[in-house]
C-alpha positions in Angstrom: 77.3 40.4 -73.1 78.9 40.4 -76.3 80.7 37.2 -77.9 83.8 39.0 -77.7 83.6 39.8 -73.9 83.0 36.0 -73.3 85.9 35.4 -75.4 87.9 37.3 -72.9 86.9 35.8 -70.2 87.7 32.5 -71.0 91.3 33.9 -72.0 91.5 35.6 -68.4 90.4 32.1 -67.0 93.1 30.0 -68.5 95.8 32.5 -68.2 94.8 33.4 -63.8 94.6 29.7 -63.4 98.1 29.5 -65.2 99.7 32.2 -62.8 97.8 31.0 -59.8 99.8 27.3 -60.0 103.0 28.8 -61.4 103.0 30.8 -58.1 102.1 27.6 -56.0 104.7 25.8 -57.3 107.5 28.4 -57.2 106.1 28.7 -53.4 106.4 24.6 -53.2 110.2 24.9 -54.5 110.9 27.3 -52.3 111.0 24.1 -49.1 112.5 21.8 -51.2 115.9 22.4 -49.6 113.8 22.8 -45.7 115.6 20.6 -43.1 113.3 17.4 -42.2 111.5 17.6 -38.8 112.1 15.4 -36.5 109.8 12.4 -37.0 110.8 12.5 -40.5 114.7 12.3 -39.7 114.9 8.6 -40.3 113.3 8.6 -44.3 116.1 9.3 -45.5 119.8 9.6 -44.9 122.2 12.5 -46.5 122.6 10.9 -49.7 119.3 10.2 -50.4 117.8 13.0 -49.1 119.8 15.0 -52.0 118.6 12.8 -54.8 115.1 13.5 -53.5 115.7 17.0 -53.6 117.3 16.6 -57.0 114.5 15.0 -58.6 111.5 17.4 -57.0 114.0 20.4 -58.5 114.3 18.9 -61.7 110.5 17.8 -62.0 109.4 21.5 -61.1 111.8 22.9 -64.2 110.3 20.1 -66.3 106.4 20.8 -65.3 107.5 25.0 -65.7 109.2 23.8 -69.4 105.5 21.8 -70.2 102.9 24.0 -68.5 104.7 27.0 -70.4 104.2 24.7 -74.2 100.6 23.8 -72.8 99.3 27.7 -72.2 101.1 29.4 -75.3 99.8 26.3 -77.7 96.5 27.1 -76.2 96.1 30.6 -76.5 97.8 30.6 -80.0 95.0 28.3 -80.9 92.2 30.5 -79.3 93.8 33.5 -80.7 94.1 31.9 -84.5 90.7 30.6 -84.7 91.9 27.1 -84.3 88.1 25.8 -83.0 86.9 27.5 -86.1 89.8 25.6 -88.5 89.2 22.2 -87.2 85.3 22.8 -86.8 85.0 23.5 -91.0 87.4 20.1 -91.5 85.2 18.1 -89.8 82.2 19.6 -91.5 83.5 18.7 -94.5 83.3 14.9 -94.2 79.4 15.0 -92.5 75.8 17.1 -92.2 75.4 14.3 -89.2 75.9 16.4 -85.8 76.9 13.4 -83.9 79.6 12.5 -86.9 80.9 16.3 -87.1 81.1 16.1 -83.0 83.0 13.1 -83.1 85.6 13.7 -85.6 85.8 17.2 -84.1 87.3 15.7 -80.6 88.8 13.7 -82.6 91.0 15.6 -84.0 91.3 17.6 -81.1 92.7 15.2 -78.3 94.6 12.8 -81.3 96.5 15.9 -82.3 96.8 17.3 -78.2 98.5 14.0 -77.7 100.1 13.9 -80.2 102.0 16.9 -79.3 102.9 16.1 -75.9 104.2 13.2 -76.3 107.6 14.2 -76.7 107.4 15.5 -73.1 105.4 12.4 -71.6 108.4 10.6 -73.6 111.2 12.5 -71.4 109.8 12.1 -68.3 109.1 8.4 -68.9 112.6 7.9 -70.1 114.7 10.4 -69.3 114.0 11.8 -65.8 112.2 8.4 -64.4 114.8 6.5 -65.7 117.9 8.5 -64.2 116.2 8.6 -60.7 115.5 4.5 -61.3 112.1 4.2 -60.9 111.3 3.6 -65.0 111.3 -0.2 -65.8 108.4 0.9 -69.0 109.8 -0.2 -72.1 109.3 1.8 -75.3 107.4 -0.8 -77.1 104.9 -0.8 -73.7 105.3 3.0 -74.2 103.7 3.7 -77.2 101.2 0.3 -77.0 99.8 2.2 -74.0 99.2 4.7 -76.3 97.8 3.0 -79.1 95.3 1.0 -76.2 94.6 4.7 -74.9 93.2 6.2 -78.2 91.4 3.0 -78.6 89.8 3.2 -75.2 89.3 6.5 -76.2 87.4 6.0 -79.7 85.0 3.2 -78.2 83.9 4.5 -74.5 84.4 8.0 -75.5 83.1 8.4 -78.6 80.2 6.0 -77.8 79.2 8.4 -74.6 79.5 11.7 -76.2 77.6 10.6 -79.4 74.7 9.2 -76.8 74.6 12.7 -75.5 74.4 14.5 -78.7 71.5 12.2 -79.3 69.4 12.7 -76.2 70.4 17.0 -77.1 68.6 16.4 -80.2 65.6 14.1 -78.9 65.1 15.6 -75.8 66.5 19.0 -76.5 66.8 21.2 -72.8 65.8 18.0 -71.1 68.7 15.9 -72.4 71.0 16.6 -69.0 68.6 14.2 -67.1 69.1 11.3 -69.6 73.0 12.3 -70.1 73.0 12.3 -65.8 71.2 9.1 -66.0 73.8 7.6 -68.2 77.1 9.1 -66.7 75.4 7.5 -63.2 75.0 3.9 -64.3 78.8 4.4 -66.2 80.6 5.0 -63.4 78.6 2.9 -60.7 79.5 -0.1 -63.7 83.0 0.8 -63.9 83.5 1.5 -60.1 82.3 -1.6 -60.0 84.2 -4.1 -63.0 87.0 -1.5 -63.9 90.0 -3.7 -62.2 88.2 -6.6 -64.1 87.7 -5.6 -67.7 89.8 -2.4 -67.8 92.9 -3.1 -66.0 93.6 -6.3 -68.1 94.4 -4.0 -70.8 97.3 -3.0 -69.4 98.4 -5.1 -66.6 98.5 -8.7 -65.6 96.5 -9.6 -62.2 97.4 -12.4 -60.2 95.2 -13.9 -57.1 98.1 -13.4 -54.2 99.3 -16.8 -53.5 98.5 -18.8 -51.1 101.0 -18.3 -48.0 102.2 -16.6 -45.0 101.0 -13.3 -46.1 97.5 -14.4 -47.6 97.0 -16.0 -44.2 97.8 -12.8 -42.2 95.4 -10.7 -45.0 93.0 -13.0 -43.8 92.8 -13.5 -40.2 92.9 -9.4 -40.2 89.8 -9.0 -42.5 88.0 -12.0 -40.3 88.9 -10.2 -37.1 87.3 -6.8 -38.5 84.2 -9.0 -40.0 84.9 -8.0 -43.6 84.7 -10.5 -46.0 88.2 -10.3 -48.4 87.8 -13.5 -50.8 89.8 -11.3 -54.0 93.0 -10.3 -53.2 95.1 -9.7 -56.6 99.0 -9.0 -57.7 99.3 -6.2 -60.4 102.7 -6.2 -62.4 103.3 -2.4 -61.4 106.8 -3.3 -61.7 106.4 -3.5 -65.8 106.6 0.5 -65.5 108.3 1.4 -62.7 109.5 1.1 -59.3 107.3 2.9 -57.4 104.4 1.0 -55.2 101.0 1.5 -54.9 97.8 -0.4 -53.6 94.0 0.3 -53.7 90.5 -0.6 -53.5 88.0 -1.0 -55.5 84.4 -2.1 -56.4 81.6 -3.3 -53.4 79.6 -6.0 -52.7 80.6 -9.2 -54.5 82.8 -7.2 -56.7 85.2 -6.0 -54.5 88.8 -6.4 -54.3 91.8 -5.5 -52.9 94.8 -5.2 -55.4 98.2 -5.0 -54.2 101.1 -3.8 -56.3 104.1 -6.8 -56.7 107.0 -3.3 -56.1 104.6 -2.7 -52.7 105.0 -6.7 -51.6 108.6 -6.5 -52.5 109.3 -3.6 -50.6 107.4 -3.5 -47.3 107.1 -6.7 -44.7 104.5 -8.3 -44.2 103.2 -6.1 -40.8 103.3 -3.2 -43.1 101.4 -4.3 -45.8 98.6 -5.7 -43.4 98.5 -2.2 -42.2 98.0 -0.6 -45.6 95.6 -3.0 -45.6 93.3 -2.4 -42.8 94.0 1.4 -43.7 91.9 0.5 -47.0 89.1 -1.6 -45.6 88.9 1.5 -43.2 87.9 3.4 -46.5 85.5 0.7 -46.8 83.5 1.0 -43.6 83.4 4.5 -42.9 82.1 4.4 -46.3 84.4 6.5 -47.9 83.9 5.2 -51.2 80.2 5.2 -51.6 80.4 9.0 -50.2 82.8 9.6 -53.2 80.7 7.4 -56.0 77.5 9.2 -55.2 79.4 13.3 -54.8 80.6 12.3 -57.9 77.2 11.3 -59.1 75.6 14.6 -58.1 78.5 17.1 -59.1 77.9 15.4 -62.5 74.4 16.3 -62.1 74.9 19.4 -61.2 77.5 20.5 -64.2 75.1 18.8 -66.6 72.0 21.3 -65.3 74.3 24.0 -65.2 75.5 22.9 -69.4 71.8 22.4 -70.3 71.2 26.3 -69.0 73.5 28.0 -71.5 74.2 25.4 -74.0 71.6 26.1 -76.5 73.2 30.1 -76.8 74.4 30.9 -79.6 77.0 33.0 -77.6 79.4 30.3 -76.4 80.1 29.1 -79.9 80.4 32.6 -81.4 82.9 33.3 -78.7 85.7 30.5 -80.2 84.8 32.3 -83.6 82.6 29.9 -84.6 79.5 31.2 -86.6 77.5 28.2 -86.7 76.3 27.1 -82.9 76.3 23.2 -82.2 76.8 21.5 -79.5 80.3 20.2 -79.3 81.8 24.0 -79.8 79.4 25.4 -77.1 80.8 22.3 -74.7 84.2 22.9 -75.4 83.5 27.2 -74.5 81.0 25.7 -71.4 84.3 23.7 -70.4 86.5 26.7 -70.5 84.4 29.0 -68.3 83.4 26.1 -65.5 87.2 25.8 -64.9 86.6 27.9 -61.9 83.6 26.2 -60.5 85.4 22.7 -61.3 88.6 24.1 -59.4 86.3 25.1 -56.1 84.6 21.5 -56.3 87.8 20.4 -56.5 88.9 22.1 -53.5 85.6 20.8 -51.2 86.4 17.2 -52.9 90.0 17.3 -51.3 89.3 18.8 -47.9 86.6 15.4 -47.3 89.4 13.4 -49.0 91.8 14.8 -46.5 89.4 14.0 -43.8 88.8 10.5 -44.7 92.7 9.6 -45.1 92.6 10.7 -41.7 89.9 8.5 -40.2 91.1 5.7 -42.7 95.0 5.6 -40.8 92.8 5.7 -37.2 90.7 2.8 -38.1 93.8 1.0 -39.1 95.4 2.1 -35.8 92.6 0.9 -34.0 92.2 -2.4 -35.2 95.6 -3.0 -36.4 98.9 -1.2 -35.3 100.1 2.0 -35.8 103.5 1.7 -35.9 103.6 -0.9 -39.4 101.3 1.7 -41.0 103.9 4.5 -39.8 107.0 2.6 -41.1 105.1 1.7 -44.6 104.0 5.2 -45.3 107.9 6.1 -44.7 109.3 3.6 -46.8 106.5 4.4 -49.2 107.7 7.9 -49.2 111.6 7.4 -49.3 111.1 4.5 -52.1 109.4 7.6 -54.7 111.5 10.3 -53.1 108.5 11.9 -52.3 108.7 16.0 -50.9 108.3 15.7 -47.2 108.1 19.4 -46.4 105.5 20.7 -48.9 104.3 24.7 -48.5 100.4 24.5 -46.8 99.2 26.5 -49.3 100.0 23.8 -52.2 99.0 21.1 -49.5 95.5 23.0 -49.4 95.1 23.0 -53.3 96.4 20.1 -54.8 96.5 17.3 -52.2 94.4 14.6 -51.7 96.2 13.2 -48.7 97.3 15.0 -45.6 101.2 15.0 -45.8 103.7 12.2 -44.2 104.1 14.5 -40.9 100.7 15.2 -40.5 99.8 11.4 -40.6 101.9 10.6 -38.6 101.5 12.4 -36.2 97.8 11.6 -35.9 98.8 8.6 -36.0 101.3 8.7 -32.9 98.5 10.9 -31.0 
């Protein structure tokens, strides 16, 4: 195979994967307008029901206008040599592989954000704030920004330069010490993200001592789970939309409620949400997930180390001089398809477990509370509550509304 063939490939790649979701989403839009079945009636009245479908139609033109900028911007900079261009800049300020690496990405993702901005911009503040959900300022904007390129530089750069050092130590060996480090990364931050990360961006308050505390608690005590950190996030800083999840195990772990989720649901509902998340935690849904992400790490890293080292990914992004940061970035391209299966397998177990997560709820809570939450869940984001099954099977991680709820009802 011939640097040139590869090149092609990796063109046909991004451009079938481009067609592939443009015709999933036209397929999506297409039941936009679908009347509601029946258990679904109640979400939303007329008026409502029309702003939802507003705001999915003007989302899909938005993500057509951006994935549209997204695939010509990066076939013009395939096609022009681009890797080659910002390859030879960062050349010229090192000889150091891990330097030129760094101030390669560098580069690469400052200037890719950098460009889309303007887009993340409009949704932010012009389509989230005319359906009311967007409560971000612009000063919060662009500081999340700023804290995101810092994040960014320090984690990032620190990883990938660790990597390019066990390459040149360890040479086709380094995957095992690159596996050993991505492993003990994100058991760390599955473990402490909510307390060292999320402080960045968000405040978190222990949830106050009250009604709703006490009811958290006599439900966690009647399941024998142990709940001593139960935190407020400040979701509403950025918008309206509610969310809750779980995180960490052992000692660490936590349960953090969003202050837009306590405002909107009662207190039934939330408790439901609730046992629906420690349901997570005892089928052990998230130690499944930590350790499959654990080994698909492995297994793309064994995979890298096979083909890194040929010159032929680098020569096929026009790049005469092989390293390692130009063959990851050609490796990347051509695993798209492998990552999209994975992705697939990943989402039919996630689907599963959302599943067994609402029955464990059901089974030691109530039903109907999780039911009424998950609807005024949906109504309060205008979510789409008649998706096509083919978009359903691809992209979601969650059955839909009517599917959980009717498993729910069963």
């Amino acid at each position: 195979m011939t640097a040139q063939i590869l090149f092609y490939i990796i063109i046909a790649i991004i451009i079938i994967n481009f067609i592939v979701d443009k015709i999933l989403d036209a397929l999506n839009a297409k039941h936009y307008n679908d009347k509601l079945p029946k258990e679904l009636e109640d979400v939303y009245d007329a008026e409502a029901y029309k702003k939802s479908q507003k705001y999915k139609a003007t989302n899909y033109k938005f993500d057509l206008l951006t994935s549209s900028f997204s695939i010509v911007l990066t076939l013009a900079f395939l096609g022009l040599d681009g890797f080659v261009y910002v390859d030879q800049i960062a050349r010229g300020f090192s000889e150091n592989p891990i330097i030129i690496a760094l101030i390669f990405f560098g580069i690469i993702m400052i200037s890719s954000d950098i460009l889309t901005t303007p887009f993340s911009y409009c949704s932010t503040f012009v389509i989230e704030e005319k359906f009311g959900f967007n409560k971000t300022t612009k000063k919060l904007f662009f500081l999340d920004k700023l804290k995101g390129w810092l994040m960014m530089t320090i984690l990032g750069g620190g990883i990938l330069a660790l990597i390019i050092w066990f390459y040149q130590v360890t040479d086709a060996q380094f995957w095992l010490y690159t596996w050993g480090l991505m492993a003990i990364f994100t058991l760390f931050m599955n473990m402490f993200y909510s307390k060292l990360i999320v402080p960045l961006f968000n405040k978190q308050t222990p949830l106050a001592a009250g009604s709703l505390r006490n009811r958290i608690s006599k439900y966690a005590e009647t399941v024998g789970f142990k709940l001593d950190k139960i935190f407020v996030i400040d979701g509403s800083k950025r918008s309206t939309k509610a969310n809750a999840y779980f995180s960490g195990f052992g000692s660490e772990k936590r349960v953090t409620l969003y202050d837009t989720l306590i405002n909107d649901l009662e207190e039934d509902e939330i408790v439901a949400i609730l046992a629906h998340e420690v349901g997570h935690y005892k089928k052990k849904h998230i130690i499944f997930n930590l350790f499959a992400s654990i080994l698909l790490t492995g297994i793309t890293l064994y995979i890298l180390s096979l083909f890194i080292s040929n010159p032929l990914l680098s020569n096929a992004l026009g790049v005469e001089t092989p390293s390692f940061h130009i063959g990851l970035i050609a490796f990347g391209l051509l695993y798209a398809p492998i990552s999209e299966a994975t992705g697939l397998i990943m989402n039919l177990f996630s689907r599963k477990f959302e599943y067994q997560a609402d029955d464990y709820a059901k089974n030691t809570f109530k039903a109907e509370p999780l039911i009424t939450s998950l609807k005024k869940l949906s109504k309060n984001s205008l979510s789409n509550l008649t998706p096509h099954p083919a978009y359903v099977f691809m992209h979601y991680s969650h059955p839909t509304l009517l599917q959980r709820i009717k498993n729910l009802k069963k």
